[in-house]
VODODREN-325245 format. One line per 3 residues: number of its first residue (from 0); their letters; for each residue x, y, z of C-alpha. Coordinates in steps of 0.2 Angstrom, whole numbers, plus 5000, padded with zeros to 4 digits. Layout:
// VODODREN-325245
NUM	a	X,Y,Z  ...
END
This chain:
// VODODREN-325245
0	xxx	5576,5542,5623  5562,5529,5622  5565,5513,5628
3	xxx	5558,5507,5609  5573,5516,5600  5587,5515,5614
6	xxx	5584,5495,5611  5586,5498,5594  5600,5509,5594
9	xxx	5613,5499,5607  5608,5482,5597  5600,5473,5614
12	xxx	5591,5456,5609  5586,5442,5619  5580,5439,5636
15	xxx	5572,5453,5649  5587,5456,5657  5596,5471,5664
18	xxx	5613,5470,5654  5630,5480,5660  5631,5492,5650
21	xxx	5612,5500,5655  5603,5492,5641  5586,5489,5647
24	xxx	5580,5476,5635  5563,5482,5626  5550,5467,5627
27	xxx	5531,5468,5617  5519,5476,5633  5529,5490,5636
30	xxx	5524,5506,5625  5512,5517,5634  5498,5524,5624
33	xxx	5505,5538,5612  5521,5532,5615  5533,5526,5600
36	xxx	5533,5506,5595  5534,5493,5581  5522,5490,5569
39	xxx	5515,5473,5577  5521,5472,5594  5527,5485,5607
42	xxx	5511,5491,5615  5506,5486,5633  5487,5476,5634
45	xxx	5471,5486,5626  5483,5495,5613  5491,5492,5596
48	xxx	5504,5497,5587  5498,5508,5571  5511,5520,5562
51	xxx	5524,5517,5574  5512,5525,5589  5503,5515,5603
54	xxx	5484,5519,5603  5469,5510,5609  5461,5496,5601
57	xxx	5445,5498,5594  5432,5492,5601  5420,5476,5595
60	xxx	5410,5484,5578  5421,5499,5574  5438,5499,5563
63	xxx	5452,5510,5562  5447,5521,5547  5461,5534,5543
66	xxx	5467,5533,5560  5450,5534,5570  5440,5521,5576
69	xxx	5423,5521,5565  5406,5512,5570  5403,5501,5555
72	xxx	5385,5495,5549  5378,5478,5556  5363,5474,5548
75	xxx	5366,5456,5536  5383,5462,5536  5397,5447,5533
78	xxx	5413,5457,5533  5417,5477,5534  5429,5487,5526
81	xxx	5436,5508,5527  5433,5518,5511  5439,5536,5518
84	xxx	5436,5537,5534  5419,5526,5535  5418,5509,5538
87	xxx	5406,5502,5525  5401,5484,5522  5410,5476,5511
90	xxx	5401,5458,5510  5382,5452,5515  5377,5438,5522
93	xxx	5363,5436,5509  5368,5435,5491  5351,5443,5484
96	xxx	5354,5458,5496  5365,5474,5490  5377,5486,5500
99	xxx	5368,5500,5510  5371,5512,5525  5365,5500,5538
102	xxx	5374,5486,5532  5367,5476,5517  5349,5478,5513
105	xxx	5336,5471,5498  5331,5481,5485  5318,5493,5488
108	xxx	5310,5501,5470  5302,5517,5471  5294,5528,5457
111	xxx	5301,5543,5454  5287,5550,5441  5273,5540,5430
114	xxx	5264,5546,5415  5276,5553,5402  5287,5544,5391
117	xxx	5306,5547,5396  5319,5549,5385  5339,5545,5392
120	xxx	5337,5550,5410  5352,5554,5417  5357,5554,5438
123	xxx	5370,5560,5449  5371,5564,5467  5374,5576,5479
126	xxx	5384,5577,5492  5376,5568,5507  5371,5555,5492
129	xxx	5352,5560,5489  5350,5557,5470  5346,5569,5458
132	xxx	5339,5567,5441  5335,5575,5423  5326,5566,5409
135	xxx	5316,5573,5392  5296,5572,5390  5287,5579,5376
138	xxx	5301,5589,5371  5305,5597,5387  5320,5594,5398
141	xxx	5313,5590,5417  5326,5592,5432  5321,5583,5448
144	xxx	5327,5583,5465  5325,5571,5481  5323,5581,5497
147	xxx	5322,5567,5508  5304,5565,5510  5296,5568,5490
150	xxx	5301,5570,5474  5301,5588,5466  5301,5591,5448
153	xxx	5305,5609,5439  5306,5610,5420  5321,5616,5413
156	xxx	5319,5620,5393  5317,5615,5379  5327,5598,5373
159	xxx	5331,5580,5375  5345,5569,5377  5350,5575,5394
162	xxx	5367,5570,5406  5368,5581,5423  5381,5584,5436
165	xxx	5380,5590,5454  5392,5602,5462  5401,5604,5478
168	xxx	5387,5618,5483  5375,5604,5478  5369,5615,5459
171	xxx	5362,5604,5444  5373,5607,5429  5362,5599,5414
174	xxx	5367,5597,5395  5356,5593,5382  5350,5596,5363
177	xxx	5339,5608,5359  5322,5601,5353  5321,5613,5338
180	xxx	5339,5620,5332  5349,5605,5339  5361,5615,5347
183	xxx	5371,5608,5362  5364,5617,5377  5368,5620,5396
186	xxx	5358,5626,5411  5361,5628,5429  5354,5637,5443
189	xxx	5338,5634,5453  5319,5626,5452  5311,5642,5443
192	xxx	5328,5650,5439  5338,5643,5426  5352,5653,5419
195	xxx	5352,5644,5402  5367,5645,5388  5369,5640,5370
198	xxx	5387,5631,5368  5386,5625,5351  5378,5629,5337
201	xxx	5390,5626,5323  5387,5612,5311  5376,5594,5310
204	xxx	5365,5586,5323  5374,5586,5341  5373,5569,5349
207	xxx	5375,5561,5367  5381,5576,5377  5387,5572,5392
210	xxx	5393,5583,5407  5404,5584,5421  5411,5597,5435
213	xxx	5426,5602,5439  5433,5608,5458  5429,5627,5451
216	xxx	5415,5622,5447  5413,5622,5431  5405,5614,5418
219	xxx	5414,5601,5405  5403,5592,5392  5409,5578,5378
222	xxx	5399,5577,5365  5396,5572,5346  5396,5587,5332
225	xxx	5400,5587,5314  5406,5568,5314  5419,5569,5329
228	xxx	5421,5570,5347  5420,5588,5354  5423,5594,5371
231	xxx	5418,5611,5378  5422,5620,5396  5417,5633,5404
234	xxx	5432,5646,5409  5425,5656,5421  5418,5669,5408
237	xxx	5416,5660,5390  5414,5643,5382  5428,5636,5376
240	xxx	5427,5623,5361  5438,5611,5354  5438,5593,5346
243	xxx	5445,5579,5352  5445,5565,5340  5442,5567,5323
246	xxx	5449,5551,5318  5432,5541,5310  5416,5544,5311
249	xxx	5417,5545,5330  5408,5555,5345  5394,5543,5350
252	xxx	5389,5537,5365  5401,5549,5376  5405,5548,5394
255	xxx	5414,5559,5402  5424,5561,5419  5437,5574,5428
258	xxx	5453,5568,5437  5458,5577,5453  5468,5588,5440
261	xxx	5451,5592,5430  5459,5584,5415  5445,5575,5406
264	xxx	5443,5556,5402  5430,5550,5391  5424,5533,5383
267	xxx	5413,5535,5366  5414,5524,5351  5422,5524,5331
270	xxx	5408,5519,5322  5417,5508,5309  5403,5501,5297
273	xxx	5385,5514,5297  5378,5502,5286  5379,5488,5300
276	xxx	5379,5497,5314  5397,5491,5321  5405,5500,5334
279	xxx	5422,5501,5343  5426,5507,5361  5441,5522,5361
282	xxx	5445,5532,5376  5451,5549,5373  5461,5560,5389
285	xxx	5468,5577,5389  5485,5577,5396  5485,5595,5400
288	xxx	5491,5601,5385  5484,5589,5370  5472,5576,5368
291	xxx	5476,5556,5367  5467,5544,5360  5465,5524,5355
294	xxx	5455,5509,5355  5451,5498,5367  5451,5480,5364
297	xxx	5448,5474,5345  5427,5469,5353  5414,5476,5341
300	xxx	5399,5484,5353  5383,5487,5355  5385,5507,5354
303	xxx	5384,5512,5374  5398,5515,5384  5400,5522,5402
306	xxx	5417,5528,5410  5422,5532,5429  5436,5535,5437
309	xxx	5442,5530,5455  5450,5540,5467  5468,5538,5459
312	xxx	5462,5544,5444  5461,5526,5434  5448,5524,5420
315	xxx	5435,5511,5422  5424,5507,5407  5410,5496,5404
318	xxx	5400,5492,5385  5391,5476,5380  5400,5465,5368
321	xxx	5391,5463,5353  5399,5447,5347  5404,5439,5363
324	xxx	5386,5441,5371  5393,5449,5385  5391,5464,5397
327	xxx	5413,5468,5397  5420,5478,5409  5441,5487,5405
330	xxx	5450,5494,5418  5468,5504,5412  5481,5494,5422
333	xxx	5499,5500,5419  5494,5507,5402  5487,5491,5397
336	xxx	5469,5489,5397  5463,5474,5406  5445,5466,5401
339	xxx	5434,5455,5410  5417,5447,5408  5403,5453,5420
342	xxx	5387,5443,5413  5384,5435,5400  5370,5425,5389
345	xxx	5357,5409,5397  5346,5401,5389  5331,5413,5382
348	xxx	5341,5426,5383  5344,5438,5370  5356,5454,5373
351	xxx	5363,5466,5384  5358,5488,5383  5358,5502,5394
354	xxx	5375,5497,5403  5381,5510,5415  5396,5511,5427
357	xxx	5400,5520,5442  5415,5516,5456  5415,5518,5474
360	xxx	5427,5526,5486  5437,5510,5488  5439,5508,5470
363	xxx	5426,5493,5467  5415,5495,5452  5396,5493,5453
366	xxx	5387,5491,5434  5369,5490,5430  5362,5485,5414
369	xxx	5346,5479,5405  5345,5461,5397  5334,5456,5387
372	xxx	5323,5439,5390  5314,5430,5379  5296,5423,5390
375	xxx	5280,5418,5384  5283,5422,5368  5288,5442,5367
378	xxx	5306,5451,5372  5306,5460,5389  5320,5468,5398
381	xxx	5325,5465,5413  5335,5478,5425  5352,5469,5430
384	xxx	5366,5475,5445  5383,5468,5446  5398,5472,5459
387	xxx	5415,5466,5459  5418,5456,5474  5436,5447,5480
390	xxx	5438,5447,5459  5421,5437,5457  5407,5448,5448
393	xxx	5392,5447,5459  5378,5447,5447  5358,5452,5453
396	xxx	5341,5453,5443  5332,5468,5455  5319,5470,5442
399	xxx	5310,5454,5432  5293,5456,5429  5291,5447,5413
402	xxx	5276,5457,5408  5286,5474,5409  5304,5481,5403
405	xxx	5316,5491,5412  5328,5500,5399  5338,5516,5399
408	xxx	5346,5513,5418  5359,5523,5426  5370,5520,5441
411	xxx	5378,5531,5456  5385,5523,5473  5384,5536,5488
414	xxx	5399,5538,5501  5393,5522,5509  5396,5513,5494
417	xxx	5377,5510,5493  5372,5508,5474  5357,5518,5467
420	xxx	5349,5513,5448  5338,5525,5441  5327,5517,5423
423	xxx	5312,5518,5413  5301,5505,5416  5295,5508,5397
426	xxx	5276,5499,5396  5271,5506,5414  5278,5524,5408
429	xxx	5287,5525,5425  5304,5533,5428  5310,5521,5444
432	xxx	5325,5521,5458  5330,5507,5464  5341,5506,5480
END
């Protein structure tokens, strides 16, 4: 028996001493790397004590992650943390910079394309965290791709209103509307070979589609169709279609995720007066065998509305607040939603759009938003960030040029926790990425 657990079990305490009845009292020093000890003392010099086992200590700039020591990022870097088993910043020692895979960096704004008008661009990422992205241009879906050193760009079909997701094997799944018949639409595949699938057809307009991928990969999409809130799957063989919530004129502004089950999640809105254009925020999930839904919060919004879940499978949300002023953000706590304030209105400054939400591996929430000033006399937009830190929001304008507006922005944080925007800078014509 170890000399940690014979301690233990005979009941010896007090001073190192050999006592009569063999009991070699167990002081801190004494474990042996690998060998058994107590969680905060019981290891000799250079090692700890971590899950009741002596290893070493790490050694200056890594952290225990999941049991190994990690090197973590140095660059402007204040304090590090593990999410998984990396050690990613956590805080920066400059307020204006953002998280990053070297530490913290400042914003850096690339263009992704110029010249086209671009109607909801959508992003998500792939597995090593390179950012891929569909939008609509003269009524043609456009997929693009980053493969490290350019952009490429493949079109897709016919349509607009586009959301995609990226599987494990790194394959665009994209949803959209048909430019002509209105028809809910999916296509996945390859640049120059897109297998492309009708998956609605039946009824009104369809609205606001918005996909997601499950650990078969396959497809999911939420959307708006004859007034309510559908939601189709792919089995493996066939589309499956369903509603639901049929409660109101619902369905708009969808946003969808998969828990680790594959059971949906989605945010959309009850549109309670057309005349005035007043919304309400519900949440819809499928149990496994029906669906749930409710409101959340009594706020009347500004229509958009952007879901996540973290890695236990809780629903994050984020909408602007239309008689508040402010950009809100509701997280599900113990089946209580819980709303806080992320920005709200200065001086000159006249509303929130385009507010999008994603979550990273630790479970922090990153948003991005537009907000729009009023300077020298005309309304601009101007492209917002904001993080959760220590239960302050961190709030940063990355895009201000007064003479310009950023709209339509999307948010993804890759496995460093480093956050990506995607957005239309509207008067340039310029889709952009900011990271």
């Amino acid at each position: 028996m170890s000399r940690v657990f014979a301690w233990l079990a005979m009941g010896c305490l007090g001073a190192p001493v050999v006592l009569a009845g063999g009991c070699d009292v167990f002081l801190p020093g004494q474990g042996g790397l690998g060998e058994p000890c107590l969680d905060g003392f019981g290891c000799e010099f250079g090692l700890e004590c971590i899950s009741g086992t002596c290893v070493s200590v790490c050694s200056e700039g890594h952290l225990r992650c999941e049991g190994e020591c990690v090197a973590c990022p140095k660059e402007n870097v204040l304090e590090n943390t593990c999410a998984g088993d990396r050690c990613v910043a956590s805080l920066c020692t400059v307020a204006e910079y953002h998280l990053c895979s070297d530490g913290c960096c400042p914003w850096v704004i690339d263009e992704v394309q110029c010249g086209e008008s671009y109607q909801w661009p959508a992003m998500a990422l792939g597995g090593e965290g390179q950012p891929h992205v569909c939008f609509g241009n003269s009524g043609t879906i456009t997929y693009g791709r980053w493969t490290g050193s350019a952009w490429e760009f493949d079109p897709v079909d016919s349509g607009y209103d586009c959301s995609i997701a990226i599987d494990g094997s790194d394959e665009p799944h994209i949803s959209y509307r048909d430019t002509s018949s209105l028809e809910l639409k999916y296509a996945t595949g390859t640049p120059g070979v897109w297998d492309v699938l009708v998956v609605d057809s039946d009824g009104d307009v369809v609205k606001h589609p918005s996909v997601a991928v499950d650990g078969n990969n396959h497809p999911h999409i939420a959307y708006r169709g004859n007034g309510a809130l559908k939601y189709a799957r792919w089995t493996g063989n066939r589309w499956e279609v369903g509603t639901a919530d049929s409660d109101g004129n619902v369905g708009e502004y969808t946003s969808l995720a998969l828990d680790a089950a594959g059971h949906a999640h989605i945010s959309y809105i009850l549109n309670i007066n057309p005349t005035l254009n007043q919304y309400r925020l519900k949440y819809a999930r499928w149990t496994g065998s029906t669906w749930e839904s409710e409101t959340v919060g009594n706020d009347l919004i500004g229509g958009q509305t952007s879901l996540a879940l973290d890695s236990e499978g809780i629903p994050h949300i984020v909408f602007d607040d239309e008689v508040d002023e402010e950009i809100r953000y509701a997280r599900l706590v113990d089946d209580e939603w819980e709303l806080q304030q992320v920005d709200s209105l200065g001086a000159n400054e006249r509303g929130f759009a385009f507010a999008s939400l994603a979550v990273d591996r630790r479970g922090v929430p990153h948003v991005s938003y537009s907000k729009q000033i009023y300077s020298d006399s005309t309304n601009v937009y101007h492209l917002m960030y904001a993080r959760l830190a220590n239960d302050h929001w961190e709030v940063q304008t990355i895009d201000d040029r007064t003479e310009h507006s950023a709209q339509a922005s999307q948010i993804a944080v890759d496995p460093d926790g480093a956050p990506l925007i995607l957005y239309e800078m509207l008067d340039e014509g310029c889709l952009k990425l900011a990271r």
